[in-house]
C-alpha atoms as one frame of an Amber mdcrd trajectory, in Angstrom:
protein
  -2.530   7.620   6.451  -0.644   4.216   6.014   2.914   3.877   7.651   3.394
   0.236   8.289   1.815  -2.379   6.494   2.443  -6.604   6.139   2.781  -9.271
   3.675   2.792 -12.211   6.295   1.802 -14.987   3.732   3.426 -15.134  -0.023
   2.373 -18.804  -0.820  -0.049 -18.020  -3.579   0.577 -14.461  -3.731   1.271
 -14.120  -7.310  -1.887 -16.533  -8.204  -4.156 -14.370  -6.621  -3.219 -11.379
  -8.410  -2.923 -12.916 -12.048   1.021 -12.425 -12.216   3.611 -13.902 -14.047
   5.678 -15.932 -11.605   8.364 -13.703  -9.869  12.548 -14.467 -10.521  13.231
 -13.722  -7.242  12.028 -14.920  -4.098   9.154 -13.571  -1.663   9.571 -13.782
   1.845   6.898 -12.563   4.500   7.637  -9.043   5.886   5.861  -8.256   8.989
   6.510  -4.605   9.743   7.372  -3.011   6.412   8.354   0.694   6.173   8.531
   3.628   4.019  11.824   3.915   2.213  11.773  -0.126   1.952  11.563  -2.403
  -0.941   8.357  -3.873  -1.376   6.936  -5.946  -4.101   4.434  -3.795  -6.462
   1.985  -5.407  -9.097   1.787  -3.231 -12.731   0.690  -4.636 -15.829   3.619
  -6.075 -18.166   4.643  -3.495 -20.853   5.230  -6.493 -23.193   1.464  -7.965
 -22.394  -1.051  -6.386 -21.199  -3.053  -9.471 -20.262  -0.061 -10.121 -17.879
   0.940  -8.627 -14.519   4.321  -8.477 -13.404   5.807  -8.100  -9.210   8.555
  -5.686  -8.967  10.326  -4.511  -6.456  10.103  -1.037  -5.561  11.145   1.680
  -3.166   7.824   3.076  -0.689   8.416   6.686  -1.289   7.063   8.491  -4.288
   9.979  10.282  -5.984   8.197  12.139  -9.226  10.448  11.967 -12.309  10.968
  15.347 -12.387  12.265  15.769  -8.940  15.612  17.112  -8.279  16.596  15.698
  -5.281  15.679  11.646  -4.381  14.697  12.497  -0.811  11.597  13.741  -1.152
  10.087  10.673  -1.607  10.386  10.605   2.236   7.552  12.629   2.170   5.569
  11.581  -0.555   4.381   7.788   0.966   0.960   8.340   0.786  -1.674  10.086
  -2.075  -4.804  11.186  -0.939  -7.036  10.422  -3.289  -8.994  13.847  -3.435
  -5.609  15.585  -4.898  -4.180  12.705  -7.400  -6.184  14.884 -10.268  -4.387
  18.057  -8.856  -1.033  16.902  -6.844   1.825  17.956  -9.340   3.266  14.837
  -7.820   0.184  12.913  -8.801  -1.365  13.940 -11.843   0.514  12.085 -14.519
   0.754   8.561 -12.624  -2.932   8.391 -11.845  -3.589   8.527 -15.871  -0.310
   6.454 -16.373   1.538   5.142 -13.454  -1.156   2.872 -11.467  -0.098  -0.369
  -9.589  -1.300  -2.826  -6.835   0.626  -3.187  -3.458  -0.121  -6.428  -1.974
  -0.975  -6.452   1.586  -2.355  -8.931   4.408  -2.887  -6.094   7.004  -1.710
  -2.710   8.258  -1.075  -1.043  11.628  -2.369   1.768  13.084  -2.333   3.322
  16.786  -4.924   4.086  19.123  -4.564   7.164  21.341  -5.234   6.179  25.235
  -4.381   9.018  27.421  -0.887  10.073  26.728   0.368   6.595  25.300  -0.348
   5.000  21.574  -1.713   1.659  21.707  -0.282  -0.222  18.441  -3.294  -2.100
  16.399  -3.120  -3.983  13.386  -5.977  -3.844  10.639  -6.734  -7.208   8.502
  -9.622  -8.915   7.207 -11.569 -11.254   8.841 -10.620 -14.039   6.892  -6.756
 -13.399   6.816  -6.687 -13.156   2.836  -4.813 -10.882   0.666  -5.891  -7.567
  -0.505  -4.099  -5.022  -2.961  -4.047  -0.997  -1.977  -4.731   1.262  -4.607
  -0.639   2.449  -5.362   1.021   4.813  -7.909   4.583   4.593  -8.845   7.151
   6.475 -10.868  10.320   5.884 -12.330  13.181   8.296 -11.091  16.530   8.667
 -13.065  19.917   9.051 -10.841  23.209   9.594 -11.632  24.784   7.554 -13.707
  21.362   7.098 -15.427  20.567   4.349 -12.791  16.326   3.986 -12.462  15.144
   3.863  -9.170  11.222   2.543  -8.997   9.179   4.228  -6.210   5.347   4.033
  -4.880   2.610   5.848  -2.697  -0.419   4.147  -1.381  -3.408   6.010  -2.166
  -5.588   6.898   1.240  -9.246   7.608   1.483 -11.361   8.520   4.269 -11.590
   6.072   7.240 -14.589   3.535   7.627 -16.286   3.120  11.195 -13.567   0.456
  11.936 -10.511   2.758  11.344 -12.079   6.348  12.208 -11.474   5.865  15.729
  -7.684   5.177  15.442  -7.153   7.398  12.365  -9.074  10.153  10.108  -7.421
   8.705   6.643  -6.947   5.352   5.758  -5.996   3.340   2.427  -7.784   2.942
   0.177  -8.269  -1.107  -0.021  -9.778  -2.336  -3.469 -12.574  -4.702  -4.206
 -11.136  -7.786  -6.184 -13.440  -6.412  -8.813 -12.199  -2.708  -9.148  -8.347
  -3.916  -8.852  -8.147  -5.172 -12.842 -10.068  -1.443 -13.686  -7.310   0.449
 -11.717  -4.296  -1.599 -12.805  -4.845  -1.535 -16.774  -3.130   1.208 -18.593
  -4.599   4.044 -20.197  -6.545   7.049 -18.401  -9.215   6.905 -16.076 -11.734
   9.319 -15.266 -13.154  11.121 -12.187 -16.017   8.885 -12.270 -13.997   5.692
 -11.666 -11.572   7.546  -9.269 -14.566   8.107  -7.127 -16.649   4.744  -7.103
 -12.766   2.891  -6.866 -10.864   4.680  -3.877 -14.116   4.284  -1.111 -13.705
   3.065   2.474 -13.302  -0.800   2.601 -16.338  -2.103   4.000 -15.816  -2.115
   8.066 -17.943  -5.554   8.310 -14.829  -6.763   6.017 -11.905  -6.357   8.411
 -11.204  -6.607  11.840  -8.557  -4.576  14.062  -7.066  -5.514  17.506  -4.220
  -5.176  19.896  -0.251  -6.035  19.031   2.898  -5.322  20.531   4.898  -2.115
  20.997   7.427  -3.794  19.267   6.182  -3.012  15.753   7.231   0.488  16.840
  10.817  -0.610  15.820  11.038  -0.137  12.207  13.673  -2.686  11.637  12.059
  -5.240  13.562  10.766  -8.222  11.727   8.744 -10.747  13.106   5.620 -13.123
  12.959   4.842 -11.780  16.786   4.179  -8.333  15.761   0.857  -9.755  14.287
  -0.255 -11.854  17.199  -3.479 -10.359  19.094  -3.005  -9.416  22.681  -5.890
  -9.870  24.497  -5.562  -7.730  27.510  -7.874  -4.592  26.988  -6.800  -1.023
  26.117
């Protein structure tokens, strides 16, 4: 699973991904949360040797849905059931995107109390999860843009904290999922793997990330006092 994730840098964001440069601005979000906007990465429908960052709702709502709340539900895909998830099926051959990230949170069970810990790599870059997005129509034919992070089982880094975890991709695999058109079982499989452990690095932050409407740099800092 992924409920919480961070952008905590955005100088150089949309150079690293190959995007055309946003109209809007980017700040740093620190404790972002389903049902929030984030900005999403999908090639440009006018050129598909661009990329473009839009902002979109985490919470897949599937254009056929009746009702926008389920996409309260539907913030993660596991990647064994985007073939076969009704929910699924058509945006894994159509509907692909990256979701920029600089870390994610996850707790550790000690005794009866969860220990927040935050997930990054070692070297503080950015990284893209694999994402899948939709376009929902509302009333008065409004369009409301939604994702899903894709989830995969955990490396020896995350297992401990959590049994699913999402699915990070190599810079390399990240222009093969991204470009339109279908792509096959094959590709699904060798793309959505565990991020190599020796990669990242986890360690202790404060409760206060438990606050989904708090925002700030200090929710990233390590504390150093054990577990």
């Amino acid at each position: 699973m992924c409920g919480r994730f961070t952008i905590a840098i955005v100088i150089g964001l949309h150079e690293r991904f190959r995007t055309i440069p946003p109209s809007f601005e980017l700040r740093p979000r620190y404790n972002i949360s389903p049902s929030q906007e984030v900005p999403v990465i999908v090639e440009s429908p006018d050129d598909s040797a661009h990329r473009e960052i839009v902002m979109m709702k985490w919470g897949l709502v599937p254009c056929w849905a009746t009702d926008i709340k389920i996409g309260r539900w539907i913030i993660n895909a596991r990647a064994d059931s985007l073939i076969s998830g009704p929910a699924f099926r058509y945006n894994v051959q159509h509907h692909r995107c990256l979701i920029p990230a600089t870390g994610f949170f996850e707790w550790r069970l000690v005794g009866k109390k969860k220990i927040p810990c935050y997930i990054r790599r070692k070297d503080g870059a950015f990284f893209a999860f694999a994402g899948l997005y939709d376009n929902w129509k509302g009333p008065e034919a409004s369009i409301f843009k939604t994702f899903a992070i894709v989830t995969t089982e955990p490396n020896s880094l995350i297992a401990p904290l959590h049994n699913r975890m999402p699915a990070i991709l190599s810079t390399g695999n990240e222009d093969t999922w991204i470009r339109e058109g279908p792509i096959t079982g094959r590709d699904l499989e060798e793309i959505l793997i565990p991020y190599p452990e020796h990669e990242l690095e986890t360690y202790r932050v404060s409760s206060a990330v438990n606050k989904p409407d708090y925002e700030s740099p200090e929710l990233i800092r390590r504390i150093t006092e054990s577990l």
